[in-house]
C-alpha positions in Angstrom: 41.0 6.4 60.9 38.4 5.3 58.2 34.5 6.1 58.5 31.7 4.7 56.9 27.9 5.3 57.0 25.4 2.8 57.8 21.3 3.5 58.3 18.7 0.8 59.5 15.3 1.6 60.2 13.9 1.8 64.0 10.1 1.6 65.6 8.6 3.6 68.4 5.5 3.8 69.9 4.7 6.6 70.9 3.0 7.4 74.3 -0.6 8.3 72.4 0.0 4.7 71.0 0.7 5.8 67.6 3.9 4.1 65.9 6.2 5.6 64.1 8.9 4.3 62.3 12.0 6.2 60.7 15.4 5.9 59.0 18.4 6.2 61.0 22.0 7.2 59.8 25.0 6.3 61.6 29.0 7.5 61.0 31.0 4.6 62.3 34.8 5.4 62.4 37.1 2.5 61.9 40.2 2.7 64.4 42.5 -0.2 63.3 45.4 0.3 66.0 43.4 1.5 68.6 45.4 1.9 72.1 48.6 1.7 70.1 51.4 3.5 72.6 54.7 5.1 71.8 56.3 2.0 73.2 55.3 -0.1 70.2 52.9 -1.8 72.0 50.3 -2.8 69.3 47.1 -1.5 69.7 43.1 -3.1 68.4 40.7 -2.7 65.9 38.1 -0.4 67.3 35.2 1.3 66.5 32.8 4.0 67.3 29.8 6.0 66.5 30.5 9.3 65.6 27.0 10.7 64.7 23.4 9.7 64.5 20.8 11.5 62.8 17.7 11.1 61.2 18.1 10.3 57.3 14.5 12.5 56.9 14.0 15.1 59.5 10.8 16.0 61.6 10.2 19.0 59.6 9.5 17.0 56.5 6.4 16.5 54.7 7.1 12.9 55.2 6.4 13.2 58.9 2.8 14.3 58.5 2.0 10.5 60.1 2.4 7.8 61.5 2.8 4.4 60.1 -1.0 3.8 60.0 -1.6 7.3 58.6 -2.6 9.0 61.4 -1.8 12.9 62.0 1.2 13.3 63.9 1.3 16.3 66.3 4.6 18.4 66.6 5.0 17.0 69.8 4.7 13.2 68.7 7.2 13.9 66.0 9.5 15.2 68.4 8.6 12.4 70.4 9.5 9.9 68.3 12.5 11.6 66.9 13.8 11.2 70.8 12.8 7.9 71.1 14.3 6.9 67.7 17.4 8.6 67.7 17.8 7.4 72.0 17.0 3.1 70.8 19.5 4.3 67.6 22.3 5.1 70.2 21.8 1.9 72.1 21.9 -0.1 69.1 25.3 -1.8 68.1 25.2 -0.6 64.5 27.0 -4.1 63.8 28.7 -4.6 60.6 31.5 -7.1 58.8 34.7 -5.1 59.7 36.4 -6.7 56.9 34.5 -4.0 55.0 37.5 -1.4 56.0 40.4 -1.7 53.8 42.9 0.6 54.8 44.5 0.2 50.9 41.0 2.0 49.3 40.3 4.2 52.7 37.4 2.4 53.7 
């Protein structure tokens, strides 16, 4: 199995109508016989999130506001670090598979 990282921004807004957008980082792992059996059946290329995350956590400075400079409160940081990290989880994180190359370990 390979892995690779990937990030891509994401927008909330927040239920005090402030919006808030952050960095997202994503650990894809590339699974090119996927479902492969001891039978020699042949499996596919696969692959799947292994960990999302914040690329700049809520306890840095850089969370002070929102994207309109307003204060954030600790509670609209955590917030929007559910919301971000919950539409991050849903998204498909898409990406050109022919990226992997099992020769360099990509």
């Amino acid at each position: 199995m390979n892995s690779r990282t990937l990030s891509k921004e994401f927008t909330v807004t927040l239920s005090s109508g402030k919006v808030v957008t952050a960095e997202v980082e994503a650990t894809l792992v590339h699974e090119s016989n996927y479902g492969a059996d001891v039978d020699g059946n042949r499996g596919i290329s696969a692959d799947f999130v292994e960990d999302i995350y914040l690329t700049t956590p809520i306890d840095d400075p850089l969370w002070e506001c929102d994207d309109n400079d307003r204060p954030l409160t600790e509670d609209e940081k955590e917030e929007a670090e559910r919301l971000i990290l919950e539409m991050a989880e849903k998204d498909d994180w898409e990406y050109d598979s022919s990226d992997y190359d099992d020769c360099y370990g990509f």
